[in-house]
N, C-alpha and C positions, 0 to 999 in steps of 0.2 A: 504494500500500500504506500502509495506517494501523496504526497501535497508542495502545492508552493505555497510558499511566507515571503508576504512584500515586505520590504523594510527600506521608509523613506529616509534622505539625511537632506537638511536636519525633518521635515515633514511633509505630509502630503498636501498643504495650503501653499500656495503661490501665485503671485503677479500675475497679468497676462502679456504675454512675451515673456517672463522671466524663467528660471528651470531651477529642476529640482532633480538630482541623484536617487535612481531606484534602483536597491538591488533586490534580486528576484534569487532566493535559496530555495533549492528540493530539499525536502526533507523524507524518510522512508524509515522503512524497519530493513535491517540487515542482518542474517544469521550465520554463527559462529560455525566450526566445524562440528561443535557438539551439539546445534541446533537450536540454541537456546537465541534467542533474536532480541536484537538494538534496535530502540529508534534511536533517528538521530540524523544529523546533514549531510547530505552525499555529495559527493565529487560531480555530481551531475549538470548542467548547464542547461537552461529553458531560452528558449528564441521568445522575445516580446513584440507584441505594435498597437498602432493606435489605428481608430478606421479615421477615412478624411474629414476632417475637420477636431478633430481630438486630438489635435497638436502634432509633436513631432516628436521622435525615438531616435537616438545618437545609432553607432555603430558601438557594440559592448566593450567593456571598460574595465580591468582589474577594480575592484570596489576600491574608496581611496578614505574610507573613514575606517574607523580602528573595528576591524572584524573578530568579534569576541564570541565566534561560533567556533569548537572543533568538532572537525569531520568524524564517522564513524565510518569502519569499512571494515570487511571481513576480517573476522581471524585467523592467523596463517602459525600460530607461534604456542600453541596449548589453550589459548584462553578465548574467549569468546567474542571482545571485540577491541581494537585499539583507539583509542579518544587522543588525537594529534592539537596540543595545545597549541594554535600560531597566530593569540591576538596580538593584534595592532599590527599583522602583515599582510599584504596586497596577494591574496590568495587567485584566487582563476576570474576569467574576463564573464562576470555574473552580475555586471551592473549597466545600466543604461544612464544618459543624462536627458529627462521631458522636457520639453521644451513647450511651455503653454501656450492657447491660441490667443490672440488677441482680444477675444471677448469671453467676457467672465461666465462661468459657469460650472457644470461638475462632468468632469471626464472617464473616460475607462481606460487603464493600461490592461492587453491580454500576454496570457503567456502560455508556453507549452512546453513540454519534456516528454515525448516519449509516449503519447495520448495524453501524458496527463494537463491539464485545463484548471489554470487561476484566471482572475483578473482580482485588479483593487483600483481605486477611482481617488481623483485628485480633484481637490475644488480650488479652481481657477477665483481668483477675486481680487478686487483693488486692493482691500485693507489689509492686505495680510503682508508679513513682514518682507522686506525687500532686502534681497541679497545682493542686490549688483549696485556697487558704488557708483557716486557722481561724479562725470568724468569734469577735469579741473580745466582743462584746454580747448581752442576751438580755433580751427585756421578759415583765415578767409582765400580766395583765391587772389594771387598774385602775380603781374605780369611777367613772362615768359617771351624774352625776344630770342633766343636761340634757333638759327634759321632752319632747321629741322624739325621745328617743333609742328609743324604744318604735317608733314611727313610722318612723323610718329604721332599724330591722330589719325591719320589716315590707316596706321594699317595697328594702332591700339588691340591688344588682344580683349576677346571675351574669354573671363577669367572664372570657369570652373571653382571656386574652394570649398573641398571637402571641410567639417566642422565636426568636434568631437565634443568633450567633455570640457574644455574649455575653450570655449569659441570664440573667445575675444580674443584669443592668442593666436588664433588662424586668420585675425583680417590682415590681408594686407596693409602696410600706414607707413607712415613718415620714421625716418630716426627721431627726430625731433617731436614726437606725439605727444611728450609729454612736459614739452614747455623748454627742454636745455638740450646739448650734444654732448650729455655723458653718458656713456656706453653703459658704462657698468652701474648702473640704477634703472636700468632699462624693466629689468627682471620683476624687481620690486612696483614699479611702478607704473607695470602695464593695469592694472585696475583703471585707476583713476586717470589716466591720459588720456588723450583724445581716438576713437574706435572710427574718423573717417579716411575713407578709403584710399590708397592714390599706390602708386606704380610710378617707381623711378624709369627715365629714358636717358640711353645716351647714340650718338649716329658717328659713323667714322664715314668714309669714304674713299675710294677707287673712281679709274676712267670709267670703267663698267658697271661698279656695284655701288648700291647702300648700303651697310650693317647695322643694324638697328638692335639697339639693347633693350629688353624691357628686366627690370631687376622688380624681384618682390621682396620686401622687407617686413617684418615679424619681432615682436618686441622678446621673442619664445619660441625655442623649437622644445617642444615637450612629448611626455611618453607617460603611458600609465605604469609605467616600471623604470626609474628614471637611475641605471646602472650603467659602468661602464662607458660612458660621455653621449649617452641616449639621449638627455637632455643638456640645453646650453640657451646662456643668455644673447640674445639676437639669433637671429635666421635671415640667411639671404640666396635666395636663389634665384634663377631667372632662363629668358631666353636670348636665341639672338636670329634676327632673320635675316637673308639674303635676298635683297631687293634687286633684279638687275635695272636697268635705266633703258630707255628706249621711248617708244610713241606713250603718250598719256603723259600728265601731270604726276602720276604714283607709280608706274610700269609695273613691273611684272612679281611678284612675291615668288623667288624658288625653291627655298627650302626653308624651313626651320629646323634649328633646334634648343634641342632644351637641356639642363640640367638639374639631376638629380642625386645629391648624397655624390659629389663627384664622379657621377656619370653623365657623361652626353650621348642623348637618343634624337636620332634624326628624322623631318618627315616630309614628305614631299608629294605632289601628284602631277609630277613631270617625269616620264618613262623614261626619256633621254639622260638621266641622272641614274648612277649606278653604285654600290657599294664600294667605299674606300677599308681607311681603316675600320671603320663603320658600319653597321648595316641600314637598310632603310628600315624605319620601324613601324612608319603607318604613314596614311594619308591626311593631310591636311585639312580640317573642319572649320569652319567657314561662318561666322555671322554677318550676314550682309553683304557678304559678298565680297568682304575685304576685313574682316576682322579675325585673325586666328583663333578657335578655342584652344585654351589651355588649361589643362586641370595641375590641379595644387593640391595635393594630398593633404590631410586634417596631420598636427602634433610637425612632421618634421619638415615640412612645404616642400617637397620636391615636387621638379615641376616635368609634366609629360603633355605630350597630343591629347586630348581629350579621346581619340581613337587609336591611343597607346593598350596593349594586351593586360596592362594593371590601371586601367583608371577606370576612378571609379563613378563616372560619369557618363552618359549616354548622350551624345547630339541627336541623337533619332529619336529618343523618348522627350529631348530636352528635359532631365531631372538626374539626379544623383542612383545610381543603381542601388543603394541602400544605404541607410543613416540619414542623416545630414550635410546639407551647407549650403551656403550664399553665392549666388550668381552675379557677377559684377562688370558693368561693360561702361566704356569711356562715355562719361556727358560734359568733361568739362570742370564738374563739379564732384567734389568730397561728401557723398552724402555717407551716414550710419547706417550700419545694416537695424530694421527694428527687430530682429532675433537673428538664431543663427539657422532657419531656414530659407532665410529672406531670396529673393529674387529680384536680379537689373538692377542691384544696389549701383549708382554712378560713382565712377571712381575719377581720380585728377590725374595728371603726369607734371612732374617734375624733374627738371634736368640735373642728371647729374652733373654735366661739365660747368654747372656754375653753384651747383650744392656740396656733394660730397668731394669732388675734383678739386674746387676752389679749397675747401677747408684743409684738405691734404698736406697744402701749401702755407698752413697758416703756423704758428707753435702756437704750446701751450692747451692745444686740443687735447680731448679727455675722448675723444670718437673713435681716435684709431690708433693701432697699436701692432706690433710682428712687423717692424723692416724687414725685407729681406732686397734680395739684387738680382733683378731679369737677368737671365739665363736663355733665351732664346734657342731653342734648335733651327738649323736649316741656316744659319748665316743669316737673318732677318736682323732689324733693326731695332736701335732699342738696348741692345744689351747694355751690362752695366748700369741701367737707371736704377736707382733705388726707389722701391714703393712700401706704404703702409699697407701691410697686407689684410687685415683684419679689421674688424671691428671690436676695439677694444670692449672684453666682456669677463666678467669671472664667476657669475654662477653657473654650477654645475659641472662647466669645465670653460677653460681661460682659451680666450680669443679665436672661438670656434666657427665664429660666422667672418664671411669674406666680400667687401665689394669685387668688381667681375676681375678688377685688375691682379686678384688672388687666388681666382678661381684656378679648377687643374680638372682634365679629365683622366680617371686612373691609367684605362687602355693606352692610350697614346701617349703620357709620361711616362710607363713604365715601359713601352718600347720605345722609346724614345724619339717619338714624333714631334709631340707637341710638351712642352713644359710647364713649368708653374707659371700661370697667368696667360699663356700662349694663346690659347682658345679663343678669348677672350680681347685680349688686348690687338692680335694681329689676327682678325678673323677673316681676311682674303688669303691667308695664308693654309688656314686653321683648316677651310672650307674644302680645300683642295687635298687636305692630305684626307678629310674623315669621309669625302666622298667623291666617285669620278666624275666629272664634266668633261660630255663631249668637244673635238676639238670645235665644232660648229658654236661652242658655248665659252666662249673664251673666261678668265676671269684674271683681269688685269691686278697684280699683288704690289704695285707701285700707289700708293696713297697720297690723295690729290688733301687730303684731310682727316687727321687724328693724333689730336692735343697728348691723346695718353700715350701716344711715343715720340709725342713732340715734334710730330709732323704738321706742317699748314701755317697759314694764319685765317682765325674768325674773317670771313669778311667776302672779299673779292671772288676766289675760288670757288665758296659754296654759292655764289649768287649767281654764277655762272649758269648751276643746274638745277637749280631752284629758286626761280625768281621771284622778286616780291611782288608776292599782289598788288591790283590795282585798288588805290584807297576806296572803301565801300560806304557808300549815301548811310547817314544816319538814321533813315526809313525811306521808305520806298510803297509800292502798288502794284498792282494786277487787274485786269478787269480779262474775266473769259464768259465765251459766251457760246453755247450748245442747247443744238435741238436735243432733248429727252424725252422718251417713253420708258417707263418705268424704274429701277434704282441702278444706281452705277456709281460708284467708288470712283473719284478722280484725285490720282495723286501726281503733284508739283513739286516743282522742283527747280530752282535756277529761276529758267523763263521756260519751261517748257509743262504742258499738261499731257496725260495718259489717260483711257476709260477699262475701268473691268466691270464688265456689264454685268449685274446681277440676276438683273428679269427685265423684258420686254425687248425692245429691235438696241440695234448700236446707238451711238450719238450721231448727228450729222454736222454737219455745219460749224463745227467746233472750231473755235480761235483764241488766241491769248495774246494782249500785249501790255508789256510793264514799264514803266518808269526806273527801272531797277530791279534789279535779278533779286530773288529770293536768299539770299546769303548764306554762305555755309560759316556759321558766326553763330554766338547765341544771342536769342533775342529777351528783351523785356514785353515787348509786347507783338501778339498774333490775333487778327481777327479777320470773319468772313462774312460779309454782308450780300444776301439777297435782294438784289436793285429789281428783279423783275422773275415770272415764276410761280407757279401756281401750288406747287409742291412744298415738302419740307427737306432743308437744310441743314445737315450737322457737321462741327469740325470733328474726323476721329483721331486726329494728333495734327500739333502743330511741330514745323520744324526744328529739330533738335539732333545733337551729336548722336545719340544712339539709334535711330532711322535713318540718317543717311541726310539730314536736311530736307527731307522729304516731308512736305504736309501731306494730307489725306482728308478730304473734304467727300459726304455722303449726299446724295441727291434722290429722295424717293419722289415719284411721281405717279399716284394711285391711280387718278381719273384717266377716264380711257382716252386714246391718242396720245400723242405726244407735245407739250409744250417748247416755247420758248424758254431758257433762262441767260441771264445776266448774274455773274457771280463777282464781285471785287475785294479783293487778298490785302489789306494791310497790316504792313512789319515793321516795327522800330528795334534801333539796336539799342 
């Protein structure tokens, strides 16, 4: 005979958004070799969930409060049964962390072992006592003239993160979250610092290529069993993509990669690319059509393809294939995730080559720590410079996390392809050894620009191939005007309109002209005024970083035939 026994920490009352630790123990009779039978808690483990809308269930968790249960299990030794005393140790992965819905009520946790069936119920409410501290920081957005910085919106990843048991410690953020650039307070003082979201960038450049850094930053890389340097204060991992250059403003995206726990896995969906040191490890996933997915695994942030063979994320389901976490994609803006289920949390970019690049350069910094002296293989440039390699840290284990210029891929250091920081810092080089390009695909390893080996000047060279926009109107107008019979979706963009007909004949007659192009900018204000039109009108998003700049305006038109309308779009920046 079996049962489970819930056991909440500290209980089962909480906030909504807030969480609460449930561990779920089997409990049984067990008999000796003389037949004589124990109850008592078994080694056993029960799968949990909630149905939709009854919140959210982590991925299981060593229990992490003082477990003052010992197990009972056969006896193998004369006696009937052994009672293994091990409180206040992190016994087997038999807890979950709930994550409550947003509106208050009374929920069900279920669980199973084996057939055997518990549940126990959590009341969701305002008043009840609150666990998660106020965070003390808040950044506002701040201009960003780095002339890449156009560039690295354009091809911004959509960021997968996994979320465990503490989820605060999986959002991506700033070094500075918590108001200073001391590394090692980080640890302590991820509670209370600021939880919004942002992604370091850096770009170098070739005659042929972009390399585009996206770095993710972690005030925590942590583990439910934190031995052996499992866990460390700061986490930094990241990608880097291979942009080539050609027709279009953004050209062509050919490979990513990523790394993980120093390994680099590569992805791509160009056939003409073939395994180096490297293999190809998947294909490239895609929001909008120009945004990479990336997943970020919960505790220790490695980062892979979202259609990597271990992530645990699904683009075809778009959702997390079990557990938890937050989905976050460029607006521009640092918003907070409001739990750690959340979804399209908007995250910022901030340059590294005028944040952590700059401060490198500065003394008296408390951020970084581990000099060491590039080493380059291959006769590449560079050698000799000295870099801070880490990010100074010392909980749990001392200066374990690395901006990219520290980074190392094991395979290719240890055959000695590429070396410590290699990857990274000289990646038209890096690119060539860890995968093959056709000769039809050249990739020019002469660098037209990259500060971090002291190649270029800011300025003249980058503008060459990325010119500055022409200055954009303050606000601007649209007026379009289409025959309609029934509903049709028209979405804008720039100066141009499109129709996806929902019900009745196409549009005809259709035209648009502007006073000014729709901006790919963000705006303070978006509206859509009906001048003529017998139908009804709805905005179903205004232009914004995460659509592509794309408005989407809805036109239903019930009565039979088809109307005239007259539609007019104004936008202020």
């Amino acid at each position: 005979m079996k049962e489970l026994k819930f056991r909440f920490d500290p209980e089962s009352r909480v906030r909504p958004g807030e969480t609460v630790a449930v561990q779920v123990q089997v409990w049984g009779e067990v008999a000796g070799k003389d037949g004589a039978k124990t109850t008592g808690r078994l080694r056993d483990t029960a799968s949990a969930k909630v149905a939709a809308g009854q919140g959210w269930l982590s991925k299981p968790f060593r229990f992490q409060g003082t477990d003052d249960g010992g197990f009972v299990n056969s006896g193998d030794a004369g006696f009937a049964a052994i009672f293994q005393s091990l409180s206040g140790q992190f016994l087997q992965k038999d807890a979950f962390l709930y994550t409550a819905p947003l509106q208050p009520g009374i929920y069900t946790i279920e669980a199973e072992t084996k057939g055997v069936k518990g549940s126990a119920q959590v009341t969701v409410v305002a008043d009840a006592p609150s666990r998660k501290p106020a965070e003390k920081n808040s950044f506002q957005a701040t201009a960003d003239t780095n002339r890449y910085r156009k560039l690295a919106e354009h091809w911004a990843p959509f960021i997968a993160q996994e979320t465990w048991w503490q989820p605060k410690a999986d959002i991506p953020t700033r070094f500075d979250f918590d108001g200073d650039w001391n590394g090692e307070n980080n640890w302590d003082n991820m509670e209370a610092g600021s939880s919004q979201a942002y992604a370091y960038y850096a770009a170098v450049e070739t005659g042929t290529h972009w390399f585009l850094h996206y770095n993710f930053f972690h005030p925590r890389d942590y583990s439910d069993n934190c031995i052996a340097g499992t866990c460390h204060e700061n986490d930094n991992e990241g990608v880097i993509l291979t942009v080539r250059k050609g027709e279009g403003e953004f050209r062509t995206l050919e490979l990513m990669e990523t790394l993980a726990h120093n390994n680099v896995y590569s992805y791509t969906n160009d056939t003409r690319l073939r395994k180096g040191a490297h293999d190809i490890d998947a294909k490239i996933d895609f929001l909008d059509g120009h945004h990479p997915m990336v997943y970020l695994e919960a505790g220790g942030h490695g980062a892979l393809g979202v259609g990597a063979s271990n992530s645990a994320y699904s683009a075809t389901r778009a959702d997390f294939k079990a557990g938890t976490g937050i989905t976050f994609v460029y607006k521009g803006v640092a918003e907070r995730a409001a739990h750690g289920n959340d979804r399209n949390v908007g995250y910022d970019l901030i340059s590294i080559e005028e944040s952590w690049w700059a401060r490198t350069k500065q003394g008296g910094e408390k951020a970084f720590d581990a000099p060491y002296v590039y080493q380059p293989f291959g006769n590449r440039p560079g050698a000799g410079q000295r870099y801070m390699g880490s990010f100074l840290g010392r909980k749990h284990g001392a200066n374990k996390a690395k901006p990219f210029w520290g980074w190392h891929d094991e395979r290719t250091r240890r055959g000695k392809v590429l070396n410590t920081g290699q990857w990274a810092l000289d990646p038209a080089y890096a690119v060539t050894k860890n995968i093959t390009f056709p000769a039809a695909m050249p990739v020019d390893l002469n660098y037209v620009y990259n500060p971090y080996l002291g190649i270029g000047e800011a300025g003249a060279a980058v503008a060459a191939t990325v010119p500055e926009p022409a200055a954009t109107p303050a606000e601007g107008s649209c007026q379009l005007e289409a025959v309609i019979d029934g509903s049709a979706v028209i979405s804008l963009s720039g100066e141009t309109a499109s129709y996806q007909i929902l019900s009745g004949q196409p549009e005809i007659e259709a035209s648009i002209g502007c006073n000014g192009a729709i901006p790919a900018r963000a705006l303070s204000e978006f509206e859509v005024r009906k001048n003529k039109g017998r139908g009804t009108v709805k905005t179903l998003a205004a232009p914004n970083a995460s659509n592509g700049f794309t408005a989407q305006v809805q036109v239903d038109d019930t009565a039979r035939g088809a109307d005239r309308y007259v539609l007019v779009l104004r936008w202020r920046l």
